[in-house]
C-alpha positions, 0 to 999 in steps of 0.5 A: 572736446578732443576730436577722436580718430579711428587707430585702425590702419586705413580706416577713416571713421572719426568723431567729426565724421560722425557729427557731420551725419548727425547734421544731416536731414534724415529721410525717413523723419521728416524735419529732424536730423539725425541726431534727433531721430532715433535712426541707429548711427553709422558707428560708435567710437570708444576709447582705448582701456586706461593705464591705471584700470585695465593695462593687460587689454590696452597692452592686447588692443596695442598689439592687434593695432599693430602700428609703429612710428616714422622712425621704427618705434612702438607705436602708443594710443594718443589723446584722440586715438579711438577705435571704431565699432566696425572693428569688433565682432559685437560691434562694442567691446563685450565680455566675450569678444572684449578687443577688435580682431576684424577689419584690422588693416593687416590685408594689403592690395594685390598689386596688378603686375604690368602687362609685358610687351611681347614684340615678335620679329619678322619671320626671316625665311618666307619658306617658314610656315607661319601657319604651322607655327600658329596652329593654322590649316593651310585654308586659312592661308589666305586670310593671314597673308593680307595686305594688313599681316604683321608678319610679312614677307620681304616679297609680298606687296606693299599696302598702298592704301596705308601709304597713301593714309600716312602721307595724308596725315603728314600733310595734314599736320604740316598744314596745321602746324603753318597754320598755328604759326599764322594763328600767332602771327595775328595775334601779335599784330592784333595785340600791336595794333590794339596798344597803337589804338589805345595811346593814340587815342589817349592822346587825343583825349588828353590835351598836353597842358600849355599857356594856350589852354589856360585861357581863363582869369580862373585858371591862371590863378589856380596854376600860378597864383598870378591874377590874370591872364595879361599879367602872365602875358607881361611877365612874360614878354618882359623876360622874353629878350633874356631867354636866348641867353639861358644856360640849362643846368646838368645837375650840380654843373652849369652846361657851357657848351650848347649843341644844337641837339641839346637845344632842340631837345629843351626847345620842345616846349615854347618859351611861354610854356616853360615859364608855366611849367615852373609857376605850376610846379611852385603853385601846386607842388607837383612831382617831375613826373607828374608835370612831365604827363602833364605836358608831355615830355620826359622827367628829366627834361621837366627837370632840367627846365625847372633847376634852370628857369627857377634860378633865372627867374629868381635873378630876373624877377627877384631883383625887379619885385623884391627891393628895399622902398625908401621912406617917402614912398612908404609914407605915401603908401602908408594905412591909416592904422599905422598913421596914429601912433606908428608913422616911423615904422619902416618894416615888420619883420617876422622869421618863417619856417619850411619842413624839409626831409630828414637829412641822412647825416647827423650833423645836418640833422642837428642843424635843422633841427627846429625845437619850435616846430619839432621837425628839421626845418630851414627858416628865412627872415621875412621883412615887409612894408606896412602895406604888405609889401615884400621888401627883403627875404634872408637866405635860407638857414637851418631851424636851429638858428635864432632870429638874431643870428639872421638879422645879423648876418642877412645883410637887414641891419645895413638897408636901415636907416636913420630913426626907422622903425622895426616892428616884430614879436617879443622873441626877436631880441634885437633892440641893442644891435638896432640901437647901435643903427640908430634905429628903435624897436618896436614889440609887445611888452615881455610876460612878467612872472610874478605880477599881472601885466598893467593896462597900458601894456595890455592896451599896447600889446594888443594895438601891436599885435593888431599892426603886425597880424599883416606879416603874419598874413603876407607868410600865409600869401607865401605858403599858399605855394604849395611847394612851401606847404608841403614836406620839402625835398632834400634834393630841392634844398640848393635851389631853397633861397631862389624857390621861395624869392620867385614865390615872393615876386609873385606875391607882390604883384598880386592885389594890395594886402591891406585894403582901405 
């Protein structure tokens, strides 16, 4: 329902005004309102005569409105335009008195005219008879020329208590404007020392992070993936001869020249914290600016460490960690599901992937593409012994490169040997390029479209997925770094290949894969 508005200039009555009364809890009824009761309402509205039955009192109830637009026009009754019963002589319209001719707004406020300021002058010849002017007898001469006249003579005496009044005042308010100024001064060392308070103190309640508080099996585990805390220590004290001769990054550019400055500034974290620095980063994928609040130093600073210890890392510990086994040691190594039927197997070979961040530039876009994955991503081939051990990582290539290409640009075909065995899934369609190193491959029988698989293929299918389920758990070892789980950022990818080489060293000084 249209809620219906009194047309009458100045007049406030409507139809949400009136259900708002009869909402109300009457007094003289107790517990009705006052649409129950049969208390008489305020006013009533009613609705201005239609064009089709009467226009003649339309066309005279328009023109006692007496309104016109914004813009100087006619002013025409709308939807919810109404006229309240305050505005007709019988309170409705009747026979005798059918249109509103009271309250119609026409009476505009009196406007009160400001009170003129009348400012007299001295009087300029002390002759003059002020009290004549006024109307005053000469008696009451005494009582106007007081200290307190308006009108003074240039004769007549100052008023010293006025004047002493006036010098307190100006005292008093220089005393108080000095002593907002001290007010603020306060406040602000009140705020400066409350901030000083409070950083300190958190200071004190967090402990910057560093080898010395993770003193635990449980903790070195959980921040770097090594077992224990003497192995951290070994690994450590291994590379510890190399770090005088560290070079740190600048960006793209590697940093020739040393100032001592420079030094200072990357030596605030020891030796040994620093190597924690990057195992955390690799095992949790923490941002720069985490682990600079971490341990308290800037985001660039944790930066520059990190570009510069990942690739040392991966120079000192891949090369140490990651090597080609030969035969005999791989025989002696070998477990005791492979000794039935797969003595010769050498290595199972597997490719994983990475997501990384869309690239802005569409030919990068196209190459990292992984139709498998359906996101852009880089891939690596991965080959491990039977035992579980890392033996050979590829370089990083885009997700749209097949496996053959990476076997065959890797540098893997040339660490073959004679008869070796390759295990790996039926996509890796390698067996001719194996046959030209004289070597075999070994994987599942390939799905037949029209026939069902015989028992011998089901039978040797399942014995090669039992064996080459351990590549697939050595990836998962790799992916427990976080840095590798998550969406991997654009600005990391130069440093990719030495990321993933630094999580693989780890991994192969962890405990054996396959247990007996």
């Amino acid at each position: 329902m249209v809620n219906g508005n009194c047309s009458i200039v100045g007049c406030t009555n409507s139809r949400y005004k009136l259900k708002k009364w009869e909402k109300q809890a009457c007094e003289e009824h107790h517990g009705q309102t006052k649409k129950d009761c049969p208390c008489k309402a305020p006013f009533t509205l009613h609705w201005f005569p239609s064009v089709q039955k009467n226009l003649e009192r339309r066309t005279e109830w328009i023109r006692l409105v007496n309104r016109t637009t914004k813009r100087g026009a006619n002013w025409t009754p709308g939807q919810s335009d109404m006229i309240c019963s305050n505005h007709f002589v019988d309170g409705k319209p009747t026979k005798e008195n059918p249109a509103p001719t009271i309250n119609l707004g026409y009476q505009k406020p009196a406007k009160i005219p400001r009170r003129k300021l009348i400012r007299e002058s001295p009087c300029p010849e002390p002759s003059t008879s002020f009290q004549s002017v006024q109307g005053i007898d000469s008696s009451d001469s005494a009582a106007v020329n007081n200290d307190h006249a308006y009108c003074q003579d240039e004769t007549s005496a100052p008023c010293y208590s006025c004047q002493d009044k006036n010098k307190v005042l100006t005292s008093m308010a220089n005393e108080i404007s000095k002593l907002n100024k001290e007010k603020e001064q306060l406040a602000s060392n009140i705020e400066h020392l409350t901030r000083k308070i409070d950083s300190l103190s958190l200071k004190k309640s967090q402990k910057p992070l560093s080898a010395v508080n993770i003193n635990t099996d449980k903790k070195m585990r959980f921040y770097t993936g090594i077992q224990t805390v003497a192995i951290f220590n070994i690994l450590f004290s291994l590379i510890k001869p190399s770090l005088p001769k560290i070079h740190y990054w600048r960006g793209k550019v590697l940093s020739t020249k040393r100032p001592k400055k420079i030094r200072q500034r990357q030596n605030k974290l020891c030796g040994k914290d620093q190597l924690l620095l990057v195992l955390v980063r690799l095992r949790l994928g923490l941002l720069n600016q985490d682990l600079a609040d971490r341990f308290n130093i800037s985001e660039g600073t944790c930066s520059i460490i990190f570009s510069t210890w990942i690739k040392f890392l991966s120079k000192v510990l891949g090369n140490a960690l990651i090597v080609w086994l030969p035969k005999d040691v791989i025989l002696e190594n070998l477990p005791d599901i492979f000794k039935k039927k797969n003595k010769n197997t050498r290595c199972v070979i597997d490719c994983s992937e990475v997501y990384i961040e869309r690239p802005k530039s569409l030919d990068v876009q196209a190459c990292t593409w992984s139709d498998y994955k359906k996101h852009n991503t880089f891939k690596f081939l991965i080959a491990v012994s039977p035992a579980g051990y890392i033996m050979f990582l590829s370089d990083c290539y885009g997700g749209r490169t097949t496996d053959q290409y990476i076997c065959q640009n890797s540098g893997f075909y040339d660490l073959l040997e004679y008869g070796d065995e390759v295990m790996a899934d039926r996509g890796f369609q390698i067996k001719e390029d194996l046959l030209h190193h004289y070597c075999s491959l070994n994987v599942p029988p390939g799905a037949r479209v029209k026939s069902q698989m015989t028992s011998a293929e089901c039978k040797k299918t399942k014995e090669v997925a039992n064996l080459r389920i351990h590549v697939e758990r050595a990836i998962n070892r790799l992916k427990t770094f976080r840095i590798l789980k998550s969406v991997f950022s654009i600005t990391m990818l130069p440093l990719a290949d030495d990321i993933i080489r630094v999580c693989a060293a780890i991994c192969n000084i962890q405990p054996p894969l396959i247990r007996e």
